[in-house]
N, CA and C atoms as a LAMMPS dump frame, in Angstrom:
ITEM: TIMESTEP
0
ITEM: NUMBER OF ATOMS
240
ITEM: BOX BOUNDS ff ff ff
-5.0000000000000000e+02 5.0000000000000000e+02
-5.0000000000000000e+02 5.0000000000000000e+02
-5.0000000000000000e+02 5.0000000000000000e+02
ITEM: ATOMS id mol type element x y z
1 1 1 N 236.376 -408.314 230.73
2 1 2 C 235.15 -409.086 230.694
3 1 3 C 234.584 -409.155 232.106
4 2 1 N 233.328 -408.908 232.131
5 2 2 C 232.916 -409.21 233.761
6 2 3 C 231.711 -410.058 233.367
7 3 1 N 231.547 -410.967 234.596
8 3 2 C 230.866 -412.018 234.597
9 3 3 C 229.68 -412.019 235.803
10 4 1 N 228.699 -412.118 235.306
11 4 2 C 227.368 -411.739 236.321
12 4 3 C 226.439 -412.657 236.519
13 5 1 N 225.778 -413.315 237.836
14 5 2 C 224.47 -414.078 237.711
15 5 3 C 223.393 -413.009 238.024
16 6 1 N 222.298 -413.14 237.195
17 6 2 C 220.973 -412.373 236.713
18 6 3 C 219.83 -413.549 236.782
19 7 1 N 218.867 -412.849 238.014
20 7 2 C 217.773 -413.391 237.834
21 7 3 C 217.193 -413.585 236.801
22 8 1 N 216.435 -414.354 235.79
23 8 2 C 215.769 -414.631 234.649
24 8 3 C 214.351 -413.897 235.023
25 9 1 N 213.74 -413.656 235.571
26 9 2 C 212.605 -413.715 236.045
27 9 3 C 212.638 -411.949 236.082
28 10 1 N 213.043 -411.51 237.429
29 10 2 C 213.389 -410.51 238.176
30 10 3 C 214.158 -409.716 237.185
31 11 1 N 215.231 -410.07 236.991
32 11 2 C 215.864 -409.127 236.134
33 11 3 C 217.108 -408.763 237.135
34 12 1 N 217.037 -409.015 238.26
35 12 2 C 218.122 -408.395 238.969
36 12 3 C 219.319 -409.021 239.182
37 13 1 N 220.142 -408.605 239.356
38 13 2 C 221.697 -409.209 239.22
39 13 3 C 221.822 -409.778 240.974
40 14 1 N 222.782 -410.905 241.14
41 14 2 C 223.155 -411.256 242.316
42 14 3 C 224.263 -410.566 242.886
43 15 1 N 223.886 -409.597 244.271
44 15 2 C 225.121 -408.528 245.068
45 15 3 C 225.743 -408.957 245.501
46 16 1 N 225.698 -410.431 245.759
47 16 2 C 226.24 -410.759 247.132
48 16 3 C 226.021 -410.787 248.553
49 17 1 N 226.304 -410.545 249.501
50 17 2 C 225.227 -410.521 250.78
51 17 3 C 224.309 -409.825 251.104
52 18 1 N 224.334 -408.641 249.749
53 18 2 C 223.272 -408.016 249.855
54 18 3 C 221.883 -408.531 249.18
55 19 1 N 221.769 -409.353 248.625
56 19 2 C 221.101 -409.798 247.84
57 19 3 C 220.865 -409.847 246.432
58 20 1 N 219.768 -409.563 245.855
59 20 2 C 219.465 -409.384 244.492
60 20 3 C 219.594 -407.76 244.559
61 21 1 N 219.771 -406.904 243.062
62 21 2 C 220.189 -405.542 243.152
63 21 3 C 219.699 -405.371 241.449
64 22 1 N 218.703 -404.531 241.579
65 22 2 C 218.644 -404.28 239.858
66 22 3 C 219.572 -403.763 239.315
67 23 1 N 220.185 -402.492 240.075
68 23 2 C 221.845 -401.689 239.509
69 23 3 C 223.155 -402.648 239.136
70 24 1 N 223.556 -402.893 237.986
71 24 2 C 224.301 -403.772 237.601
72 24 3 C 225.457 -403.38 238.204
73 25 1 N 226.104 -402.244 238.736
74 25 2 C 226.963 -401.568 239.317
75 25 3 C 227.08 -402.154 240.515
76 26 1 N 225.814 -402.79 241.15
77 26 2 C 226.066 -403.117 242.549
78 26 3 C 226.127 -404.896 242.126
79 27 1 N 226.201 -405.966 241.135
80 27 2 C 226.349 -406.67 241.055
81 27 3 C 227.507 -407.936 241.373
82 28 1 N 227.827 -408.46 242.216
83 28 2 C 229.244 -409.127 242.31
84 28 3 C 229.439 -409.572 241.108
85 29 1 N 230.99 -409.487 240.779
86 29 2 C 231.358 -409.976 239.443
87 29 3 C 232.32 -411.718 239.968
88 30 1 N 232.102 -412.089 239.09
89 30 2 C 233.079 -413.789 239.149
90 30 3 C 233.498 -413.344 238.399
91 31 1 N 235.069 -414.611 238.809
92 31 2 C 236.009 -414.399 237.978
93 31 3 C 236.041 -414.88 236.056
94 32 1 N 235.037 -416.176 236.534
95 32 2 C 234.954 -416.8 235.336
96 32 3 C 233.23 -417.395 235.113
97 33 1 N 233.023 -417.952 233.714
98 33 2 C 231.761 -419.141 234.047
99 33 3 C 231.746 -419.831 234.733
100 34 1 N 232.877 -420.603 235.058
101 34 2 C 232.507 -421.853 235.534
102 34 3 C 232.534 -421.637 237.048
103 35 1 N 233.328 -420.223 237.641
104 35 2 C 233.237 -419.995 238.953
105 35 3 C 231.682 -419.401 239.173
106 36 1 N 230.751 -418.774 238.156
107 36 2 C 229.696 -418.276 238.694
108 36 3 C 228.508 -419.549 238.803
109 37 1 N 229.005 -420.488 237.696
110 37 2 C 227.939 -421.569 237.699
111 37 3 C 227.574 -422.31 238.776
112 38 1 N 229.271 -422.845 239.126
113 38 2 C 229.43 -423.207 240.513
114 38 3 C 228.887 -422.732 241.725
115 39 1 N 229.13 -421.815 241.741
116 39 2 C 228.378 -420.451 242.514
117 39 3 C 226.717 -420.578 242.657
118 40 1 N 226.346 -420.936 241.522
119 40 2 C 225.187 -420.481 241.404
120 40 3 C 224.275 -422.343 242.068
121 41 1 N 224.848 -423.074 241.322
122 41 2 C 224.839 -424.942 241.991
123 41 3 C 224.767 -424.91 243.094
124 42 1 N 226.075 -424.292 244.065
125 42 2 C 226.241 -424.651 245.186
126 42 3 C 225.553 -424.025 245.989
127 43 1 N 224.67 -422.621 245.877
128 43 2 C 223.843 -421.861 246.971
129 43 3 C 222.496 -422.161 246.109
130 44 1 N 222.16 -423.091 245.147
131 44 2 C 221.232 -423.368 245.133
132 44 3 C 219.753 -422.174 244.404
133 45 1 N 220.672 -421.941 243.328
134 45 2 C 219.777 -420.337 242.821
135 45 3 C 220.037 -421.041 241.145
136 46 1 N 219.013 -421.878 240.615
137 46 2 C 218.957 -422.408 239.446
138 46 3 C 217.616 -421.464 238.632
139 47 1 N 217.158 -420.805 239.602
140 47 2 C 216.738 -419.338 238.263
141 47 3 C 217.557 -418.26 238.09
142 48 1 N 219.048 -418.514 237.975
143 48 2 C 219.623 -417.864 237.963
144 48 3 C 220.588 -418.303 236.24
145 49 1 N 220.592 -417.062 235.359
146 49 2 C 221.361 -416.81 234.257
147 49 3 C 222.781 -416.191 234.346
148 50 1 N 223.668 -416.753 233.655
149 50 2 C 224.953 -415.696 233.692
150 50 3 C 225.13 -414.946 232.441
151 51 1 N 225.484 -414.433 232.76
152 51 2 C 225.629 -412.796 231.814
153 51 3 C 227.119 -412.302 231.853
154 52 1 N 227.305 -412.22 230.802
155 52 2 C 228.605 -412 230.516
156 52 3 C 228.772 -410.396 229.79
157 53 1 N 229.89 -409.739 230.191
158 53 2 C 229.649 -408.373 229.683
159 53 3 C 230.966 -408.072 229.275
160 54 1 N 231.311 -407.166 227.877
161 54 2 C 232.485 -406.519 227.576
162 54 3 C 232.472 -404.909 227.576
163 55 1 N 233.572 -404.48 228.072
164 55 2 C 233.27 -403.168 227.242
165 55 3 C 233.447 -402.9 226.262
166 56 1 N 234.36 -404.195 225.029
167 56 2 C 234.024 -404.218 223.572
168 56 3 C 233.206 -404.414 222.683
169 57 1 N 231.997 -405.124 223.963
170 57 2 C 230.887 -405.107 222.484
171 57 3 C 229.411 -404.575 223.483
172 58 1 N 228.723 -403.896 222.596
173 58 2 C 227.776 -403.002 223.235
174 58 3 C 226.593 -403.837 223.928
175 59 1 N 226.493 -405.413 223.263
176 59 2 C 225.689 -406.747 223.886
177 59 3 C 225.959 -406.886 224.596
178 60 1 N 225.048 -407.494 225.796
179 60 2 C 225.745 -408.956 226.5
180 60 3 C 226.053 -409.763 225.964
181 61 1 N 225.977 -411.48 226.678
182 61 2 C 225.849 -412.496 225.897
183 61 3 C 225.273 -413.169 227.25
184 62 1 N 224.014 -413.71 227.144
185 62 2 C 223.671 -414.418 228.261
186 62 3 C 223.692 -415.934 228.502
187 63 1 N 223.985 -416.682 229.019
188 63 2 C 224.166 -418.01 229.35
189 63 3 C 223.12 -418.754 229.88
190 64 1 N 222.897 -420.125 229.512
191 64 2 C 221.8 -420.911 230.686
192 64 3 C 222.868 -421.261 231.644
193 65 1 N 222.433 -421.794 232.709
194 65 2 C 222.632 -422.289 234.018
195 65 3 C 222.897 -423.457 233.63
196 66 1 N 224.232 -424.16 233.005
197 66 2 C 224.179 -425.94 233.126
198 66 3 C 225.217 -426.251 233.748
199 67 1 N 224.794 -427.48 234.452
200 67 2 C 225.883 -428.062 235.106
201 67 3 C 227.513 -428.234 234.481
202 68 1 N 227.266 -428.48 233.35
203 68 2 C 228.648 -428.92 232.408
204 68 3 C 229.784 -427.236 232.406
205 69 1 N 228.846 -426.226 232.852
206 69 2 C 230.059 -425.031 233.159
207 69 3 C 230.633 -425.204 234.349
208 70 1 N 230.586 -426.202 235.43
209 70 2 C 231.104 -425.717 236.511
210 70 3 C 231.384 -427.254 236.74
211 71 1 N 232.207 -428.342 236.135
212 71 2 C 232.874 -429.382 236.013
213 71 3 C 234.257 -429.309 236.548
214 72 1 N 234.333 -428.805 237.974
215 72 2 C 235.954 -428.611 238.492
216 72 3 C 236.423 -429.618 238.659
217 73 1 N 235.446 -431.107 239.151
218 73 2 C 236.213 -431.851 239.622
219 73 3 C 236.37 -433.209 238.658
220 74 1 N 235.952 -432.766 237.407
221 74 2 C 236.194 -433.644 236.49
222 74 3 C 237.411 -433.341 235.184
223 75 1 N 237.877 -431.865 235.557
224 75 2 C 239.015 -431.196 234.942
225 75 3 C 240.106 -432.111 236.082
226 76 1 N 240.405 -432.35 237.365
227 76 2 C 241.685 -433.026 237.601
228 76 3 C 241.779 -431.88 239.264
229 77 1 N 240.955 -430.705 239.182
230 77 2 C 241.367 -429.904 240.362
231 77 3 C 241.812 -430.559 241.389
232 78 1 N 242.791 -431.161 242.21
233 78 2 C 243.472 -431.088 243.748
234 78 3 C 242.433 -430.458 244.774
235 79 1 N 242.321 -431.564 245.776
236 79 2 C 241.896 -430.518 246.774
237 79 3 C 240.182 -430.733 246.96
238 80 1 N 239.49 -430.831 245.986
239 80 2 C 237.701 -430.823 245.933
240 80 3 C 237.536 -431.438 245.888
């Protein structure tokens, strides 16, 4: 499973320090939702969708941006 934030707008996936990247190939992958949501909260990029991809099914599945995916510190996490 790889896990992607995608501009809504743009269409382009988030690279990482490179920026936005239409080539999904050049996209940083997270490990999980709740690490990209977080991700996405904490640098402050709320036109940003996650996108989730298999190579078992020929769809995506795309996600909104809500706070309730990236609830680390109400799961018990140590440390945050």
């Amino acid at each position: 499973m790889r896990v992607l934030l995608r501009d809504k707008k743009s269409r382009r996936y988030y690279a990482g320090s490179n920026g936005w990247d239409a080539a999904i190939a050049q996209a940083l992958l997270f490990t999980s939702v709740p690490q990209a949501a977080k991700f996405a909260f904490d640098e402050k990029v709320p036109e940003a969708e996650i996108v989730v991809r298999s190579d078992l099914l020929e769809q995506e599945v795309t996600l909104p941006l809500l706070p309730e995916w990236c609830d680390f510190h109400q799961r018990g996490s140590a440390g945050n």
